[in-house]
N, C-alpha and C positions, 0 to 999 in steps of 0.2 A: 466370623462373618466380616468383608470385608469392610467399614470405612471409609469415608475422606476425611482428614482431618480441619475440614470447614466441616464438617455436621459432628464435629466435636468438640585497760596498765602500779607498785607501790610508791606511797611514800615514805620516806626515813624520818626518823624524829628529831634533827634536828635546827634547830631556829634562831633568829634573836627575838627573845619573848620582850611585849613591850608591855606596860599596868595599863591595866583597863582603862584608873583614870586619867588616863592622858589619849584615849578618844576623843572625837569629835561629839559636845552633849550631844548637838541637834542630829547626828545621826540616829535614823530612824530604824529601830530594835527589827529584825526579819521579821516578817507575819508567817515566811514561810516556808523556813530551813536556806534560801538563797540570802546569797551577799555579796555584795561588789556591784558589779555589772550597771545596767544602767539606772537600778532603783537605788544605789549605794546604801542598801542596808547594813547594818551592824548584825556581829552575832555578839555580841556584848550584852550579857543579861538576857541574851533569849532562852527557850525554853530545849532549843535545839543541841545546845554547846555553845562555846565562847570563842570559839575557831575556824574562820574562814578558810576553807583548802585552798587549790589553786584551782581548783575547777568551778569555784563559787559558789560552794555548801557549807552551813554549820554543821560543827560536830566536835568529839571532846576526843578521839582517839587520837593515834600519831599521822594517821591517815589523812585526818584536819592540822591540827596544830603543829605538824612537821614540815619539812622539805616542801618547800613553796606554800606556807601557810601566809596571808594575807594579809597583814598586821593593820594595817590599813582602815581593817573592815572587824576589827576583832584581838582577842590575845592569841598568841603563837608560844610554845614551846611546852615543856611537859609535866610543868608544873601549874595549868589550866586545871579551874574547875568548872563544872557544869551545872544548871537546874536541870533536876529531872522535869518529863514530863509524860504525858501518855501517847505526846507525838515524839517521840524519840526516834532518832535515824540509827541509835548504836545499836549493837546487835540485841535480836530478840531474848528476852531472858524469863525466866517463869511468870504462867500470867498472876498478876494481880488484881483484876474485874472480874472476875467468877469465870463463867463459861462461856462460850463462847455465844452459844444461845441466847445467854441473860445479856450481854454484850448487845449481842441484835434487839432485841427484844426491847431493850432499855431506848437503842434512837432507833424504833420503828421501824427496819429494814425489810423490805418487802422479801422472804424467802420460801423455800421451801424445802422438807425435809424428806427422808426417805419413805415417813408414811405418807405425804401427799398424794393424793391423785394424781396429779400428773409429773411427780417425778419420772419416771419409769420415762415418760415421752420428751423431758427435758435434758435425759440425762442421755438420750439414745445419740452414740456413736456416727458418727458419717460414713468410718471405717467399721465397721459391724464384728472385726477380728481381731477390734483393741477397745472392748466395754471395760471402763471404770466407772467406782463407783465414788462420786461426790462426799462432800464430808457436811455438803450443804450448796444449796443452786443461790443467788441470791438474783433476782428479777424487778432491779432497781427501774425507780422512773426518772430520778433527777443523780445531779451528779454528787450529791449530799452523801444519797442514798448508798453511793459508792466507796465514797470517801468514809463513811461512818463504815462500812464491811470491812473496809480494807485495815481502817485501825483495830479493827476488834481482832480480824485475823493474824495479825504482827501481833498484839498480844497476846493470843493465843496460840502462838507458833502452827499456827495453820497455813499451809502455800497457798498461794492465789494464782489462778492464772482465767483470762476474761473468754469471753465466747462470743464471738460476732457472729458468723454464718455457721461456723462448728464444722468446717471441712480438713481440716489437719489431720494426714495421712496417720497422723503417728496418737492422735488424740489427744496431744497436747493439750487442745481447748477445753477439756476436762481433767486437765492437769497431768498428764502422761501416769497416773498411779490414782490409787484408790486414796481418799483420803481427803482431797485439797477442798478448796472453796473456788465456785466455778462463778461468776460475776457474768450471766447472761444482759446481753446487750440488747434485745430484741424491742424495748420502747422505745431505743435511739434511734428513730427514723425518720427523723426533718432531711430537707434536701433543698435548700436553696441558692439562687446565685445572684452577688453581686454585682455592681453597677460593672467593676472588672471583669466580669465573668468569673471570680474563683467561686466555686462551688462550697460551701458548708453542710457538710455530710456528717450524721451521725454514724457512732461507731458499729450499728448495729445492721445497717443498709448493707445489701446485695448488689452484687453488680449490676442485673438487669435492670432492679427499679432503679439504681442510678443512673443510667443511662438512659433510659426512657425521661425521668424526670428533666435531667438537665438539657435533653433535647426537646422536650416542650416547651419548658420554660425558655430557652434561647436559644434552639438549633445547636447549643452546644454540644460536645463529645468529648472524652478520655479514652488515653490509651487502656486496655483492661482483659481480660482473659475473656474466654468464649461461654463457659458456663455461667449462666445468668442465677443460678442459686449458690454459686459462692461468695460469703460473705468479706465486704471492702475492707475489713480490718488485719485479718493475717495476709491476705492477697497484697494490701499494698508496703505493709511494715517489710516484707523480705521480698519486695521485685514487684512484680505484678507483671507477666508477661502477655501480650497477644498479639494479633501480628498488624495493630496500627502500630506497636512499638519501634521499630526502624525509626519510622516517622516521626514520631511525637516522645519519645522514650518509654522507661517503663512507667507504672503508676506510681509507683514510689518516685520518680522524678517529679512528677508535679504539684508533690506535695511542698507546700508553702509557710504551710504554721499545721500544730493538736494541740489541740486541748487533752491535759492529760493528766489523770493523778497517779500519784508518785507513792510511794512507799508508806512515806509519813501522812498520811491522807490528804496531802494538799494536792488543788490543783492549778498549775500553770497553763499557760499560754505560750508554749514555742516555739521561737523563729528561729532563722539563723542568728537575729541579735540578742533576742532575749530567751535564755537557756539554752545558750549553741550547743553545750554539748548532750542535754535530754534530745534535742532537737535533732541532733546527729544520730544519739545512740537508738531511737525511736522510728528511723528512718532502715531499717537492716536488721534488728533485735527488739523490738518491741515490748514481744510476749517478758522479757527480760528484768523488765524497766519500769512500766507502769500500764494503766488501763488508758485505752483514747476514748475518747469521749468524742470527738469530734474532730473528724479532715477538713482543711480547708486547700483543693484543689483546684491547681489554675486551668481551667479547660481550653479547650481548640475549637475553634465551627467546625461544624461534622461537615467533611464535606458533600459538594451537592450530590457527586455521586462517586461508586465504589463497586471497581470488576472484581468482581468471586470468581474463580479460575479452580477446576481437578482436572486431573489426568489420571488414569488408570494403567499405570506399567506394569506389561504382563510380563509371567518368567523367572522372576526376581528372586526363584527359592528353586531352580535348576541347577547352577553353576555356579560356587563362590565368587571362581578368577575373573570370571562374566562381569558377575554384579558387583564387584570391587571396581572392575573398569568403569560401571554407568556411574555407578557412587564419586570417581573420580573426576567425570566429568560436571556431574552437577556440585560439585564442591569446588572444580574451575570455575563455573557458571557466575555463583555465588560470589564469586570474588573479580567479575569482570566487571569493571567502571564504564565500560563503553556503554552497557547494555543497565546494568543493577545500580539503583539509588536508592534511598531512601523510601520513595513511594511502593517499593514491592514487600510484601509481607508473603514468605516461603513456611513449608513446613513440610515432613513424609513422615507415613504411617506405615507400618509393615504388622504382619500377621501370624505371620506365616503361610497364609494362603493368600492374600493380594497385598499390594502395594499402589499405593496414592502420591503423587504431590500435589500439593495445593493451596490456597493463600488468596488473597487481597492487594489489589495496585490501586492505587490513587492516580490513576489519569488515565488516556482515553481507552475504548476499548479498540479502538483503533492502532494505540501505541500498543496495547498490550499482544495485539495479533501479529504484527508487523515485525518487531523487536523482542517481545520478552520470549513469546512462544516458539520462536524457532530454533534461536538461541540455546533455550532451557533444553528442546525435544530433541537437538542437534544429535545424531549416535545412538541415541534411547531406542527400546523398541517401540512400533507404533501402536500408540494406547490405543488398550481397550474401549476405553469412553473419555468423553471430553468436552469440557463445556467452559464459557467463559461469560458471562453473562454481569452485565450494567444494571445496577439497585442502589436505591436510596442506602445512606446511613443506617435507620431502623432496621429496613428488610435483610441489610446487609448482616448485621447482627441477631438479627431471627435466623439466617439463610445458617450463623456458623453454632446455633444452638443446639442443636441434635435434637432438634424436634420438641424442646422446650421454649414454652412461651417465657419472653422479659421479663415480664410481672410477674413477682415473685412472692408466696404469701409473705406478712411481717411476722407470723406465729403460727405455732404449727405445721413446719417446715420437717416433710419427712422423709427425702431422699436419699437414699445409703447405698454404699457398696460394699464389697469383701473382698480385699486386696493389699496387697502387697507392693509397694514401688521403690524406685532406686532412681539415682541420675549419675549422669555422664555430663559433665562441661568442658567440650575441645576449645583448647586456647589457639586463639589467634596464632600463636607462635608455633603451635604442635599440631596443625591439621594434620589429619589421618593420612596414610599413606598406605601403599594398595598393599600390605599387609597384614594391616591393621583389619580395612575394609572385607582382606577377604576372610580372616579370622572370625568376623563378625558375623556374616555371610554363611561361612562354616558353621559355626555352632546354630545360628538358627534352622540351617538347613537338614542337622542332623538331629537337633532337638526340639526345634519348636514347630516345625513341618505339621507331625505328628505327633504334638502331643496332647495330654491328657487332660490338660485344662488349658483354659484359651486366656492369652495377655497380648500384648502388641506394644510398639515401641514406637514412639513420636521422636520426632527428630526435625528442632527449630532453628530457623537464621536468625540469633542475635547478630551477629558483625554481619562484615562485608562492607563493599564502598558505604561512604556517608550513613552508616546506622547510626542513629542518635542514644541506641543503648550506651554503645564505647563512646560517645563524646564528651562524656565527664569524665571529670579524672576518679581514682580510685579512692581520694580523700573524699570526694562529693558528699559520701555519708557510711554509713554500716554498711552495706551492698555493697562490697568494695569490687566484687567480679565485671570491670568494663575490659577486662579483653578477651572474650566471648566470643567464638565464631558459629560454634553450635552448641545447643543444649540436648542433652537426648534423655528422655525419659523414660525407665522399663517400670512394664505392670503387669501384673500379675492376678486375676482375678476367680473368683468363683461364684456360684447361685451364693443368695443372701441368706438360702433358708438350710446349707449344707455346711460343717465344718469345714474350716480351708484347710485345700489340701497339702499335707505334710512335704509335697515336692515343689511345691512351687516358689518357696523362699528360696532353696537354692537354685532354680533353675532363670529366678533373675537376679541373683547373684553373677550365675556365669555368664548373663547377658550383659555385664558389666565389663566381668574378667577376661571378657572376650575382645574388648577394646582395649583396658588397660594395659593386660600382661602383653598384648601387642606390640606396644609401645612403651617400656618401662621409662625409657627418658622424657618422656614426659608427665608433667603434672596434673592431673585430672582432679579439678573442683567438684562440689554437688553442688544444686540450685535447692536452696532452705524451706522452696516451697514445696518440694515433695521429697521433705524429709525421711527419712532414712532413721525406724525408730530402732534397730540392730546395732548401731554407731555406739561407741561407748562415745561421751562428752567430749572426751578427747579428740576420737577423729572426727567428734562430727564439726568440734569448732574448727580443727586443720580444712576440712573440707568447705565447710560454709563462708571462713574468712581470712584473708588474708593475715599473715603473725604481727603487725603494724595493723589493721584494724582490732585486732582482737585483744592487743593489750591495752587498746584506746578503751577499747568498753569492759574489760576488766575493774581499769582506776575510778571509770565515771563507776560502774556497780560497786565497789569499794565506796563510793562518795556519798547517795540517792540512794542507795539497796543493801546494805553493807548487813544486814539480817537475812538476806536474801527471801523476801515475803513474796517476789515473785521470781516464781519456778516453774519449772518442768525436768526431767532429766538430762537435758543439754543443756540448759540455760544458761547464761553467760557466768562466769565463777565455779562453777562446778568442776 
């Protein structure tokens, strides 16, 4: 059925070691595993190691105490020794606190186990075709309560990975494997805004109540995706796209500072000055690093008002070399500065039986009739249906939720699909060429026309003139993908209450292989948010990040995670 896509790095060991006692006394000993930076803590005598890295963590390996070890702040070379402790950053090693349970149990962690009642409903999938089974849910209220899981499960060589809204294609947020310790966030739901307007959002909030919230509270808005029950925690740590993004960037741009704990159970406070590099690695790899506990986003006034625009192009599954041509034109379109700015948010949906464009402009409907519309329709055939229509901010984001209200429960949240997805990232440098396009065209024409289970393929304008996605540079943070012209996403889906069908992994496989092997000279990224769980680690880090962003969050996971307590099957180090 047809759609609009509005209603939907090592280090080496060696140093100059300097004695302890020739520290500064009055330096004050780390409270918590950092050093240097602007609190000039010592790891001298801490509990963490005696070795300052150069990324500003204690620790007792060569990792710390070698090649850019920080003498400053601590001893350097390889004849350090350490206090143990039970917050230890070195690798995880046999527990010595009993079990894991007696662990919990001992500081009152709120959880639940496989016999609970409502396991069964906490542990339920988003993706319904990738059930794991927990090793333990924990349903913290305070951030204690996190911090105390998270050490129990580093001593227990238990993985941990947190759960905000639990939409992770790949079910990551229950640990990608049966086994792990799932940190449900669903009490974290304050949402307030500052005299600045930055928003402070728990890690457990939804798009749509945030959105609603920070617009009541002060007319304010964020850039953020269209489905109002996925949760602000993995949505914003790897991108966060929707189509105020042009505009405003993605979500993960307007994050400003987390609160977050880390490995060893502490929790910090990350800006870009203090913990630049959690603060970086947190902004692009998250799940990686540590649990957020809280965003603090700088929002925009929503503006006063916002045209929602479809069009319905008929045809588009008759003739490839046809729909290669319309595809070429609207990918000129895309890129014309006379007519496209910032203020137009683009997107097309295809089926196999119809096709849509459609999107969001931020100014008049006047401009949008005169200029964008003739423009974009220029050559196309004449649509089916079409409408363009002026709505508040709220309505506007009701108008793109497929029939879902904003307000979203805080527990109890029981929306699921059964699917399969892939992505496609055309760079800037590699737009499609009517090869490509009509390769694309081809296979859906002869495969997806008719076939036996129904998917469809979204297809978004990140670039073009003045997008504020590509306006940061590639260092900005983990996201390193700013040169982006389009994103294409294939999905693959079935009933919830049927096995998935055995052809449909590969049939959006070749909806991939249909653009790429088009175009071998070019390099085609994935977008992290609709991960890809078939990727061995390997290519899923080749694909998700650039070889200079990912050896950056390598050294920092060496540094903060060097046990690796938080996992999934791609996660950074793997």
């Amino acid at each position: 059925m047809l759609v609009t896509l509005l209603s939907l790095v090592c280090l080496t060991s060696t140093s100059l070691a300097v004695p302890v006692e020739q520290l500064d006394k009055r330096a004050t000993i780390s409270p918590d595993a950092s050093c240097g930076g602007p609190n000039a803590y010592t790891c001298s005598g801490s509990s963490f190691g005696n070795c300052c890295s150069t990324h500003g963590w204690c620790g007792s390996t060569s990792a710390y105490c070698g090649t850019g070890c920080q003498p400053g702040f601590g001893s350097c070379g390889t004849g350090t020794t350490t206090t143990s402790s039970s917050k230890t950053t070195a690798p995880i090693s046999t527990p010595t606190a009993g079990t894991l349970g007696d662990c919990l149990a001992q500081k009152n962690v709120p959880i639940r186990w496989l016999s609970s009642s409502d396991f069964g409903q906490l542990s339920k999938p988003y993706n319904l075709r990738l059930p794991y089974t927990p090793a333990v849910i924990v349903i913290p209220t305070t951030i204690q309560h996190i911090s105390d899981a998270v050490t129990c499960a580093a001593k227990n060589n238990v993985k941990v990975q947190p759960r905000g809204g639990g939409h992770s294609y790949a079910s990551f947020s229950l640990g990608g494997q049966s086994g792990s310790m799932v940190i449900d966030l669903q009490s974290f739901q304050t949402t307030t805004l500052d005299s600045n307007n930055i928003a402070k959002v728990g890690g457990g909030v939804r798009l749509g109540n945030l959105a609603q919230a920070i617009y009541n509270q002060a007319q304010s808005a964020l850039p953020h995706g269209t489905c109002p029950g996925v949760g602000l925690g993995g949505h914003a740590t790897h991108g966060g796209f929707g189509l105020s993004s042009r505009a405003w960037g993605l979500t993960l741009d307007t994050i400003v500072a987390l609160d977050v704990v880390l490995a060893n159970g502490t929790s910090v406070h990350a800006t870009s000055t203090a913990y630049p590099d959690i603060y970086y690695a947190l902004r692009g790899a998250a799940d990686s690093f540590g649990i957020v506990t809280s965003f603090y986003l700088q929002t925009q006034p929503a503006p006063a008002s916002v045209i929602n625009w479809s069009f319905r192009i008929p045809n588009m599954f008759q003739s490839a070399a046809t729909s290669a041509n319309y595809m070429l034109h609207i990918q000129d379109f895309a890129q014309n500065a006379s007519v496209v700015d910032r203020k137009l948010g683009l997107g097309m949906y295809m089926d196999g039986y119809g096709f849509s464009i459609s999107g969001t402009y931020f100014g008049s409907l006047a401009d949008f009739n005169n200029k964008i519309k003739p423009e974009l329709l220029r050559t196309l055939p004449a649509p089916s249906s079409s409408s363009a229509t002026s709505m508040t901010w709220i309505q506007s984001l009701t108008a793109l939720a497929n029939g879902q209200p904003l307000q979203q429960p805080t527990s109890g949240y029981d929306q699921h699909d059964n699917f399969f997805a892939k992505s496609v990232v055309v760079p800037t440098s590699g737009q499609l060429t009517s090869g490509t396009w009509t390769s694309y065209f081809d296979y859906m024409i002869k495969n997806g026309v008719n076939s036996a289970n129904p998917w469809y393929s979204i297809i978004n304008l990140y670039g073009g003139p003045d997008s504020q996605i590509n306006a940061k540079p590639s260092s900005f943070s983990a996201y390193s993908d700013r040169d982006a012209s389009w994103v294409i996403q294939h999905y693959g889906y079935a009933s919830n209450d049927v096995p998935f069908p055995p052809g449909l992994i590969p049939f959006v496989n070749g909806l991939n292989d249909a653009i790429t092997s088009a175009q071998p000279g070019t390099t085609f990224p994935g977008y992290s948010n609709y991960v890809d769980p078939t990727l061995t680690p390997q290519q899923a880090h080749a694909a998700y990040f650039d070889t200079a962003t990912y050896d950056k969050l390598v050294g920092i996971k060496q540094q903060v995670d060097p046990g690796k307590v938080f996992w999934n099957p791609q996660a950074v180090g793997n």
